[in-house]
C-alpha positions, 0 to 999 in steps of 0.5 A: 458464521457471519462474523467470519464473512465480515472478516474474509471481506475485511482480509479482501478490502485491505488486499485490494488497498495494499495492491492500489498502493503497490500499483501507484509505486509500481507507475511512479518513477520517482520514489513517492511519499504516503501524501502522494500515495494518498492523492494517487489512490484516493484512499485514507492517510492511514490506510496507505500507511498499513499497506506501505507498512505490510508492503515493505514488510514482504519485501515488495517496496523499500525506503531508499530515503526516509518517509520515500518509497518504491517498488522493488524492480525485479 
C-alpha cells in the first residue's frame, strides 16, 4: 500500500515538472535549449530532459532546430 502512495507521488512530482517545462516554453518566444529550460524552472538538467522527452513525445513541443524547443501554438 504504501509503495503505491510513493508512486502515485512520483507520477504527480513528474507531471507538475513536465508542466513547469511546458510553461516556460509556452512564455518563451524564441525556441529554448534544455540549459535555459533549466535556468527558467529551476529544476535538474535531467529532469528537464524527461519532461522535454515526454513532452515531445504527446505532441506538445517540437524541435524546429537541433537540441531547440517550442511549444506547439494551437
Amino acid at each position: 500500500m504504501l509503495f503505491l502512495y510513493i508512486q502515485s507521488l512520483t507520477r504527480r512530482d513528474n507531471m507538475e515538472k513536465k508542466e513547469l517545462v511546458l510553461k516556460a516554453l509556452l512564455e518563451s518566444e524564441e525556441p529554448l535549449r534544455p540549459g535555459d529550460v533549466v535556468e527558467k524552472t529551476g529544476l535538474s538538467k535531467e529532469d528537464v530532459d524527461k519532461a522535454i522527452k515526454k513532452l515531445k513525445d504527446e505532441g506538445k513541443i517540437e524541435s524546429p532546430k537541433r537540441c531547440y524547443y517550442q511549444a506547439k501554438r494551437a
